[in-house]
C-alpha positions in Angstrom: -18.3 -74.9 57.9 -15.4 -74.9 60.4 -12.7 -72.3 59.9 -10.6 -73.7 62.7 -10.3 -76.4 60.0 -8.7 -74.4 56.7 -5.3 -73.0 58.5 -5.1 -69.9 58.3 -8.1 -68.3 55.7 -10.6 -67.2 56.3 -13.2 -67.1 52.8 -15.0 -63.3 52.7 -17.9 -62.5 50.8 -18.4 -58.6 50.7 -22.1 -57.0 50.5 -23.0 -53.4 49.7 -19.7 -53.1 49.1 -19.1 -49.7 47.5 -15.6 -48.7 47.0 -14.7 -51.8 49.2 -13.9 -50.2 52.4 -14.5 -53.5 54.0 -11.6 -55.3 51.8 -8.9 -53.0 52.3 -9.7 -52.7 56.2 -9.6 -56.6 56.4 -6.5 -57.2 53.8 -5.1 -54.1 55.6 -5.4 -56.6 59.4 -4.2 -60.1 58.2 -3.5 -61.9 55.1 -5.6 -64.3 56.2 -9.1 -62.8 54.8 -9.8 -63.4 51.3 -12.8 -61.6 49.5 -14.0 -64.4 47.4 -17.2 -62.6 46.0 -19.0 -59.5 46.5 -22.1 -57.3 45.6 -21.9 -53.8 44.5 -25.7 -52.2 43.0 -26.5 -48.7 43.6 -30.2 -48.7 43.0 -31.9 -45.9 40.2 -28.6 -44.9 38.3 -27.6 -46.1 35.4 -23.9 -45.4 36.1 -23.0 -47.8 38.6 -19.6 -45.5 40.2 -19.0 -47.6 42.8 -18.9 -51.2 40.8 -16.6 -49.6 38.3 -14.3 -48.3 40.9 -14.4 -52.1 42.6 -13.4 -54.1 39.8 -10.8 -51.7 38.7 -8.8 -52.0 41.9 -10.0 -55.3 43.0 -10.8 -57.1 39.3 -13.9 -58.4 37.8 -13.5 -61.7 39.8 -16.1 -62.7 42.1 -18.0 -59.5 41.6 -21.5 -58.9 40.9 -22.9 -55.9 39.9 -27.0 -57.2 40.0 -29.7 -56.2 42.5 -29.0 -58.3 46.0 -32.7 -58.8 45.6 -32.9 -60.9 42.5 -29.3 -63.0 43.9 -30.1 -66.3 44.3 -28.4 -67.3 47.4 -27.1 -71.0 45.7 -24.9 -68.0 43.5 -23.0 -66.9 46.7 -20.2 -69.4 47.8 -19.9 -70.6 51.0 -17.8 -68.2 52.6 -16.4 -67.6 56.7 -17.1 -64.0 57.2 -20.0 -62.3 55.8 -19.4 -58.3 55.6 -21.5 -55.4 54.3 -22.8 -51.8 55.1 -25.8 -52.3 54.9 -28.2 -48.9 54.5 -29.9 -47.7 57.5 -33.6 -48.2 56.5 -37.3 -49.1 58.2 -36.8 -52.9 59.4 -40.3 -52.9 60.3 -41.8 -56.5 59.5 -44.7 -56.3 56.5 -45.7 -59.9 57.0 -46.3 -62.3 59.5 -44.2 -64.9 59.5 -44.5 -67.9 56.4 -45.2 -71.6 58.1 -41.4 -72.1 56.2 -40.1 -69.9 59.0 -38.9 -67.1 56.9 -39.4 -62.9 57.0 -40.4 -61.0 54.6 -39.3 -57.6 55.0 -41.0 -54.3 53.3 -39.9 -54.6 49.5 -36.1 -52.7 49.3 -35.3 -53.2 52.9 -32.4 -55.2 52.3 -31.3 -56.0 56.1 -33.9 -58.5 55.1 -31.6 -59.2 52.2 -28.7 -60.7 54.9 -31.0 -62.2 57.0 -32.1 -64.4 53.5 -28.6 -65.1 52.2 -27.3 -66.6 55.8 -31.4 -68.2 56.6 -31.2 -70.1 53.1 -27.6 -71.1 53.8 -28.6 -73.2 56.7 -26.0 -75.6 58.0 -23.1 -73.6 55.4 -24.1 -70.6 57.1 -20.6 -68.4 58.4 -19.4 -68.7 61.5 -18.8 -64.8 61.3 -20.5 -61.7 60.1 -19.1 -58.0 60.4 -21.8 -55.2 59.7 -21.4 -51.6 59.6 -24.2 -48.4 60.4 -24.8 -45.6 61.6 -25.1 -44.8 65.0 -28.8 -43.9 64.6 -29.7 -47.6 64.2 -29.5 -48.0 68.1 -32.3 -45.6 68.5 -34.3 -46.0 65.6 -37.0 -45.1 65.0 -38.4 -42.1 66.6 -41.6 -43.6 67.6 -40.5 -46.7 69.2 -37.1 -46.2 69.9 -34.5 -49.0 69.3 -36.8 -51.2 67.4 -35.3 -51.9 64.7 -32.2 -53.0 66.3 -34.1 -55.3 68.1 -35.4 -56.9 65.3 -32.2 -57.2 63.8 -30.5 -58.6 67.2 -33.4 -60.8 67.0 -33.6 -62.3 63.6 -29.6 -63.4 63.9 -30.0 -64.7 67.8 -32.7 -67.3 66.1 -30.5 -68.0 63.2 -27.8 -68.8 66.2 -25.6 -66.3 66.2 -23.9 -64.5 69.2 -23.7 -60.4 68.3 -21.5 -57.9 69.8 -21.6 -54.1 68.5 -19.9 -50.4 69.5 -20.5 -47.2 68.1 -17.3 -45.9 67.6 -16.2 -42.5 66.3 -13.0 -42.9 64.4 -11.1 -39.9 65.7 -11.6 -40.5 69.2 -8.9 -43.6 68.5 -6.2 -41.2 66.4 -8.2 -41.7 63.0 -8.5 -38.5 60.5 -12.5 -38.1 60.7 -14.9 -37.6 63.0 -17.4 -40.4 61.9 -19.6 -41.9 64.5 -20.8 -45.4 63.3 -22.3 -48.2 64.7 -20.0 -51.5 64.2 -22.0 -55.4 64.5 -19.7 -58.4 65.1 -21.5 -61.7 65.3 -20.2 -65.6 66.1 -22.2 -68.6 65.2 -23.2 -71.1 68.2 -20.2 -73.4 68.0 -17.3 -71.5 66.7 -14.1 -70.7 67.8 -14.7 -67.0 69.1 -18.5 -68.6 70.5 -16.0 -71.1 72.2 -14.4 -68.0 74.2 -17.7 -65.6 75.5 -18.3 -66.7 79.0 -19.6 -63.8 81.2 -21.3 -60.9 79.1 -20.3 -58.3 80.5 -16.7 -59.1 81.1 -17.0 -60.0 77.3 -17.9 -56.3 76.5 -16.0 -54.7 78.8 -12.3 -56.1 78.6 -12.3 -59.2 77.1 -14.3 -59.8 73.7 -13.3 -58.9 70.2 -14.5 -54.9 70.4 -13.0 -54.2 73.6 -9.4 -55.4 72.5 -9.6 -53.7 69.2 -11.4 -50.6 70.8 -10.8 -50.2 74.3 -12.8 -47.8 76.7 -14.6 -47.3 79.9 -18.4 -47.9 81.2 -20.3 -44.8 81.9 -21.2 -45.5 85.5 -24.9 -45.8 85.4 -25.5 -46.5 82.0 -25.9 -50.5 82.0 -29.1 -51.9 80.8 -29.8 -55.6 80.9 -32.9 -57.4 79.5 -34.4 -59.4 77.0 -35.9 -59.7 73.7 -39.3 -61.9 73.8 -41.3 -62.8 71.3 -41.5 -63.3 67.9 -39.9 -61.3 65.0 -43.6 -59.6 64.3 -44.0 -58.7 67.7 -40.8 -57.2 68.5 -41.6 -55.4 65.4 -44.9 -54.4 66.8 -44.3 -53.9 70.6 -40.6 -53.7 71.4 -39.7 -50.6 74.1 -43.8 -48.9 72.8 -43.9 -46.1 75.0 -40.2 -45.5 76.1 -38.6 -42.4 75.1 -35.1 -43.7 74.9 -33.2 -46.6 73.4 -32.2 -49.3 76.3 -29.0 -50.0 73.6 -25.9 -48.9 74.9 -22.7 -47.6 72.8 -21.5 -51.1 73.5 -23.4 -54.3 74.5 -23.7 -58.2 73.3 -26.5 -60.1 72.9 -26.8 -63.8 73.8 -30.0 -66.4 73.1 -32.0 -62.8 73.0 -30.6 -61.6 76.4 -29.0 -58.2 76.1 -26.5 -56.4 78.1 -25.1 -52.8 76.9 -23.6 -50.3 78.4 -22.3 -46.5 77.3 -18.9 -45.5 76.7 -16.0 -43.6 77.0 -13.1 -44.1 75.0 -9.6 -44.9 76.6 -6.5 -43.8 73.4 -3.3 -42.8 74.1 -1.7 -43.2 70.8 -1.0 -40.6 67.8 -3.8 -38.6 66.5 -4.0 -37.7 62.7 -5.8 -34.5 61.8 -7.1 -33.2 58.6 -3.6 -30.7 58.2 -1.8 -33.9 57.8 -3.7 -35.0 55.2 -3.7 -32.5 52.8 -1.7 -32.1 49.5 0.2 -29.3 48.6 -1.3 -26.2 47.4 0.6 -26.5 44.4 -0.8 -29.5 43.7 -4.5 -28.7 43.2 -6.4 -28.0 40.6 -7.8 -24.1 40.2 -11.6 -25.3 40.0 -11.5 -26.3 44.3 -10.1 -23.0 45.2 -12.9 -20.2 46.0 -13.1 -17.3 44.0 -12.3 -14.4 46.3 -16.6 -13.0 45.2 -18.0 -16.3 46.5 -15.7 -16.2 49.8 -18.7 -14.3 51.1 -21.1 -16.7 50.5 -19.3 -19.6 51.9 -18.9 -17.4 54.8 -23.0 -17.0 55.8 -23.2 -20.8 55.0 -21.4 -21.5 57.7 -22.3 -18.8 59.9 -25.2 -18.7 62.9 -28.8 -17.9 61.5 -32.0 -16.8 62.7 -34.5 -16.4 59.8 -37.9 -16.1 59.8 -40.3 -18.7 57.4 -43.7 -19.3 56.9 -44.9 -22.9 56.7 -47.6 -24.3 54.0 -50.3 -23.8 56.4 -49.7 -20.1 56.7 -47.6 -20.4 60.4 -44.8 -18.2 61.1 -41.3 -19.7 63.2 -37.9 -18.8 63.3 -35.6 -21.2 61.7 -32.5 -20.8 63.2 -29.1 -23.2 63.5 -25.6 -22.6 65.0 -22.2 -21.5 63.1 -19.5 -23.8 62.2 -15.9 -23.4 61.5 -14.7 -21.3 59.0 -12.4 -22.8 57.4 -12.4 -25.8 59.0 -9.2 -26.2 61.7 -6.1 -27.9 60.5 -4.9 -28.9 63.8 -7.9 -31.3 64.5 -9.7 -34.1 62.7 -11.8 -33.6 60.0 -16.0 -33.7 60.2 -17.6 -36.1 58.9 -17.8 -36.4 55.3 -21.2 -36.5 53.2 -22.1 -37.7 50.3 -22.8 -33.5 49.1 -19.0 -32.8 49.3 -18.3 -32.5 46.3 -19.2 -29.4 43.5 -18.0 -25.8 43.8 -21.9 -24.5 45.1 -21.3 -23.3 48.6 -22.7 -25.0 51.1 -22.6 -25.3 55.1 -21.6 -28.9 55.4 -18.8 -29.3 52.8 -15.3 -28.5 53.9 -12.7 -25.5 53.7 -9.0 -25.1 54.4 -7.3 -22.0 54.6 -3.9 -22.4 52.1 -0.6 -20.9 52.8 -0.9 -18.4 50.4 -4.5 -17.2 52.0 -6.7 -18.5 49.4 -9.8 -21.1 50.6 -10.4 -23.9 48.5 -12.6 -27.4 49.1 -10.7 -31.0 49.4 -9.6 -32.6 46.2 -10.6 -36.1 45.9 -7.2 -37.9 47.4 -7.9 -35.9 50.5 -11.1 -37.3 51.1 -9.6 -40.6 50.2 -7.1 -39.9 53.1 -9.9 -39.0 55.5 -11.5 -42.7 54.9 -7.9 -43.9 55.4 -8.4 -45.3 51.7 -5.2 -45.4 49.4 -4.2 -42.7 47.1 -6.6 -42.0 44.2 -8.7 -45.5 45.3 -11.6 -43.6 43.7 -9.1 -42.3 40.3 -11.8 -43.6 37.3 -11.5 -41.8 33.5 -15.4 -42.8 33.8 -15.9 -41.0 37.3 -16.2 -37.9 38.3 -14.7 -35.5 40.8 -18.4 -34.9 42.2 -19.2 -38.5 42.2 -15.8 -39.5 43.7 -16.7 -37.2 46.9 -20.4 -38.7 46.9 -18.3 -42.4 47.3 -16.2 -41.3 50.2 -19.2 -39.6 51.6 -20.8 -42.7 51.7 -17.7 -45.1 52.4 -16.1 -46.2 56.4 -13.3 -45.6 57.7 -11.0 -48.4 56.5 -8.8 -48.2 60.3 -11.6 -49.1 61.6 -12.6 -52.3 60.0 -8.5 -52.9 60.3 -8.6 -53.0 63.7 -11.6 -55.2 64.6 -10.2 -57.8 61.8 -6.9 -57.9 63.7 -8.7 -58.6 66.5 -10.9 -60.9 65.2 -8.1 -62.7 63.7 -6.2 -62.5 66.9 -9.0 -64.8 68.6 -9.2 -67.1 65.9 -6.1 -68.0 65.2 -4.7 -67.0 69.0 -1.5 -65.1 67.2 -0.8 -62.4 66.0 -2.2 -61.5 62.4 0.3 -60.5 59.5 -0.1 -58.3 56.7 1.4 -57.9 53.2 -1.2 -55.2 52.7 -1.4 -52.8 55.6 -3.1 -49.5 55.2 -0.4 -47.1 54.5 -0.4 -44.0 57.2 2.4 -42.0 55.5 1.0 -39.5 53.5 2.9 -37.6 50.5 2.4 -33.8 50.3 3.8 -34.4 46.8 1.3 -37.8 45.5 2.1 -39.9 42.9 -0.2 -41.6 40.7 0.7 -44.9 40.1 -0.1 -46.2 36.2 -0.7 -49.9 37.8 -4.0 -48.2 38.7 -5.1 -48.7 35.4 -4.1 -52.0 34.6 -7.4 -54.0 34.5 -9.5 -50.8 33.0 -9.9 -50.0 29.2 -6.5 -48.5 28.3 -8.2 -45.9 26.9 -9.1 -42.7 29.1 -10.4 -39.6 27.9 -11.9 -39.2 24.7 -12.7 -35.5 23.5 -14.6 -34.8 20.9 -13.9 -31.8 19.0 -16.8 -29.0 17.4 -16.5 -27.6 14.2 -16.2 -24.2 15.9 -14.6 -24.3 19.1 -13.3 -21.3 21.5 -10.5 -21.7 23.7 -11.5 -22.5 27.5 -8.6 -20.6 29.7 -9.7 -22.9 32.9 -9.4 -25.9 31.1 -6.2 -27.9 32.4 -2.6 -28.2 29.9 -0.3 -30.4 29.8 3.3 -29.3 28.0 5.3 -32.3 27.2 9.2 -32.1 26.5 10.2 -32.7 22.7 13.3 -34.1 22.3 16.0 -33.0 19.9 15.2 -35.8 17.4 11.7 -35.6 17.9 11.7 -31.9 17.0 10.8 -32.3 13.0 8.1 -34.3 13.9 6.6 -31.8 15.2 7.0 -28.8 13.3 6.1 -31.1 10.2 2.4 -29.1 9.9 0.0 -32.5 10.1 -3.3 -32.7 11.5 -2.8 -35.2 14.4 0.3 -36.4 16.7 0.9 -39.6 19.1 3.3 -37.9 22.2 4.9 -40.7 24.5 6.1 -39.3 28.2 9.4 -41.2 29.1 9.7 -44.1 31.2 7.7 -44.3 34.1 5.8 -46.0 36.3 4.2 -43.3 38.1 3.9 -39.2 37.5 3.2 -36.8 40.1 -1.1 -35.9 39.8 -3.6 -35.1 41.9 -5.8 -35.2 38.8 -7.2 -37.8 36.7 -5.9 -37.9 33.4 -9.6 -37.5 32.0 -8.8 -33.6 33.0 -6.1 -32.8 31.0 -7.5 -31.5 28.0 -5.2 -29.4 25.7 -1.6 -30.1 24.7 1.5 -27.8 23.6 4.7 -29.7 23.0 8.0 -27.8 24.3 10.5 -27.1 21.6 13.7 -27.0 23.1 15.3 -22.7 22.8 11.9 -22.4 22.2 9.5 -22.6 24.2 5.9 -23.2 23.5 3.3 -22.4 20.5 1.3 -25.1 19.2 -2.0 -26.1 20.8 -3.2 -29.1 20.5 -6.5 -31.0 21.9 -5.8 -34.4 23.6 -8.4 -37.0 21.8 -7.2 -39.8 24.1 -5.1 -40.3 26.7 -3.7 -43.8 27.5 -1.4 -46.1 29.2 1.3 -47.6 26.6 4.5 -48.2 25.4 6.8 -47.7 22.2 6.7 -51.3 21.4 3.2 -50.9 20.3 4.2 -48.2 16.9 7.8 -49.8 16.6 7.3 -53.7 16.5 10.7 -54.5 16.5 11.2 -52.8 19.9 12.1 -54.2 23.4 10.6 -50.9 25.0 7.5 -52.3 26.3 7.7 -49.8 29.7 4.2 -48.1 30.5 4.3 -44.6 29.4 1.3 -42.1 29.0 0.3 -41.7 25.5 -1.9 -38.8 24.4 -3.5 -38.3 20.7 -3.5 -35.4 19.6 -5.5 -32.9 17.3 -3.8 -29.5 16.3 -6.1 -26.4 16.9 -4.0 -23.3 16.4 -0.5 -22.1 16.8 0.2 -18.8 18.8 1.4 -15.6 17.2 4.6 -16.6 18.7 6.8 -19.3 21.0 6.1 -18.2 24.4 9.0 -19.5 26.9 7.9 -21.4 29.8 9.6 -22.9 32.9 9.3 -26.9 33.0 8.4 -28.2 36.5 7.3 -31.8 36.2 5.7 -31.8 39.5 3.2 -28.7 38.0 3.0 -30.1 34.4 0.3 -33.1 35.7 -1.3 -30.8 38.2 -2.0 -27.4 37.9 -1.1 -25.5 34.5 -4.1 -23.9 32.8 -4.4 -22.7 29.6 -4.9 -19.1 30.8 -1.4 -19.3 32.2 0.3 -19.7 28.8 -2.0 -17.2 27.3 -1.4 -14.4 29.8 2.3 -14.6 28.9 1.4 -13.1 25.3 0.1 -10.0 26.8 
């Protein structure tokens, strides 16, 4: 498969795709790459987060939501570029070698997975693949250090390929996040980029695909040069035995199974976004992320130094001890690296905590997080997904500038001009977001579902939304039925930082009024008028919410109307405190 022959595309096939990091970073560098299918299977859950997230944004299209195990590789078109994050695991080999030539890993190990898909391809193999993870694989694992990237660096230099990597911590080149991870950019014998590698080390160190997109300075002292012998099994069993250190550099190249690597330094000049910049007004998040003032405490000896004493099974005393961290964590700077524990209100050491202007601490809303992977606005927004679940997919995604930059440059030496965009990842961020309702195009129209008890008791915490009644709307609602339909006006967007699966009662605003019915919202949905009045033109998305009444308060209670809160942060404890 020759790209040099298509113009300019260049046919993508995403693995372990997650959220699809990968896609946005690439469609972000040139409009070039197109994702033509990709894999998404989070092993032992039933809900599969990440795969509904995908095919909401990206559509159901070329996706496949199946174990990569049980993929036969004749279902995977040919493609250019072969992507994926592939989990940091044991590559240790459990077999020897079949007479057919192939590996067989141990069983879940899917690095073996990649090495299957691009060894059954054979001659339609790509001419490119782009891996990403984490910075560990270079020295793993503890007992025979750098093995398993050996085996890997290995397995593609006898499938023919010509691999390049960095480890590269996204803030040390202006990115939000401190996220150190190791990047893998390989070129088949006989493609265009393969063309262009003469000298190795001038490759690494100013002229290859890494250094342009990444540039940086060698540690003087730090270059190792050698190679890998033998076969897969033993490189498995004897690569570096008896070394205490990793001979992989932060950046090196590997050629017919001679290495050279060297460490780094980074060399940016440019702007530097910090976590301050990322962040939402305070106005605009929900109650449930800010700390109660009796758990500040808490969150405090989290973070804090320790020295306590424990006893292990066998009856040993130590001292466990570990150093403090920032508390709250600084504005000014970027962000640490997020995990996949961030979200839920439990305090904890790792997750973060701003300081607000109004001196309350509270975690990161979803969108932030979002912002700290460089992912758009509400990427992760799903009436089937979770606030909790949303962190644990940013704590396990890239950073998208990242993968931008090394497929401009990629591009760059493919094509020899400069790449061009229609999609670029958007670096303005909004203190005020705005959810857009083309979000929910391609996903089930309907939202939120609540299902009412018998006997219910009012939850204060629980989010309200009050929605403007319009003069000759008014009857309607003071006509004593059970259940209402309320359409918001025209819009393609309202102002939220949260999903519409947490809004949860309703009180509609009489006009002279105020407010006093409380209704519970059954279903929220994207739709229009056109739908109730047939003969109408008015087919302009609106929110639509169905509505059961529960109560009416002892009397109208006025209320300021501030669309920008309405969507955001108005509780039901807000309206109730006003009858006291």
């Amino acid at each position: 498969m020759l790209i040099q022959d298509k113009g300019n595309h260049i046919a993508v096939v995403e693995l372990f795709a997650g959220v699809g990091g990968f896609r946005i970073g690439l469609e972000g560098a040139s409009d070039a790459y197109e994702t033509i299918w990709n894999n998404q299977w989070e092993p032992s859950t039933v809900h599969q987060d990440a795969s509904l997230v995908y095919r909401a944004r990206f559509g159901s299209k070329g996706h496949s939501n199946q174990d990569i195990n049980l993929v036969p590789t004749k279902d995977i078109p040919d493609h250019d570029l072969l992507v994926g994050g592939f989990p940091c695991q044991d590559y240790s080999v459990a077999s020897t070698l079949s007479r057919s030539g192939g590996i067989e890993g141990k069983k879940g190990v899917l690095w073996w997975q990649i090495y299957r898909i691009l060894d059954e391809k054979g001659e339609n193999r790509p001419n490119y693949i782009f891996f990403e993870n984490v910075d560990r694989l270079l020295g793993s694992p503890a007992k025979q250090r750098g093995r398993d990237f050996a085996i890997i660096l290995a397995s593609l230099s006898d499938l023919g390929y010509t691999v390049e990597w960095r480890v590269i911590n996204a803030a040390e080149y202006g990115m939000p996040q401190r996220r150190r991870r190791t990047y893998i950019v390989g070129y088949r014998d006989g493609s265009v980029v393969d063309g262009k590698i003469a000298e190795l080390d001038k490759w690494v160190l100013y002229d290859g695909v890494m250094a342009k997109a990444f540039p940086f300075e060698g540690k003087e002292g730090s270059v190792s040069e050698f190679n890998i012998d033998g076969t897969i099994r033993e490189v498995s069993d004897g690569f570096n035995k008896g070394h205490k250190d990793s001979p992989f550099g932060d950046a090196g190249i590997m050629r017919s199974r001679h290495v050279y690597s060297i460490d780094t330094t980074p060399v940016y000049e440019g702007i530097r976004m910090t976590l301050g910049g990322n962040l939402v007004e305070e106005e605009r998040v929900h109650e449930e992320f800010f700390i109660p003032e009796d758990e500040v405490a808490k969150w405090k000896y989290e973070k804090g130094a320790k020295k306590i004493e424990r006893t292990s099974k066998e009856g040993f005393k130590y001292t466990f001890s570990e150093g403090g961290m920032a508390f709250p964590d600084y504005l000014d700077r970027p962000s640490r690296t997020i995990i996949t524990g961030e979200g839920g209100s439990a305090a904890s050491r790792f997750k973060h905590v701003v300081l607000t202007p109004s001196g309350r601490y509270r975690r990161l809303i979803p969108i932030e997080l979002e912002r700290l992977n460089m992912f758009p606005d509400n990427h992760t927004m799903h009436p089937d997904v979770s606030d909790g679940r949303r962190a644990f997919l940013m704590g396990n995604a890239l950073v998208c500038g990242v993968v931008q930059n090394i497929g401009k440059s990629l591009s760059r030496f493919i094509y020899e001009k400069e790449p061009v965009s229609t999609r670029p990842i958007d670096m303005k961020r909004d203190a005020q977001p705005r959810l857009s309702f083309d979000l929910f195009a391609d996903i089930d129209a309907e939202l939120k579902v609540n299902a009412p008890k018998k006997q219910f008791k009012l939850e204060m915490t629980k989010s309200l939304l009050i929605g403007f009644v319009k003069p000759d709307n008014t009857e309607y609602f003071l006509d004593g039925s059970q259940t209402k339909i309320y359409y918001t006006g025209k819009t393609k967007s309202f102002p939220s930082t949260v999903a519409l699966n947490k809004l949860y009662y309703f009180m509609p605003y009489i006009k002279g009024k105020g407010v006093r019915d409380l209704y519970l919202i059954r279903i929220a949905r994207i739709g229009s008028k056109a739908e109730v009045h047939k003969d109408s033109d008015d087919k302009d998305p609106r929110l639509v919410f169905d509505l059961e009444f529960l109560q009416s308060l002892p009397e109208y209670v006025p209320v300021r109307l501030n669309m920008f809160n309405t969507y955001c942060d108005t509780t039901l404890g807000r309206i109730m405190a006003e009858l006291k």
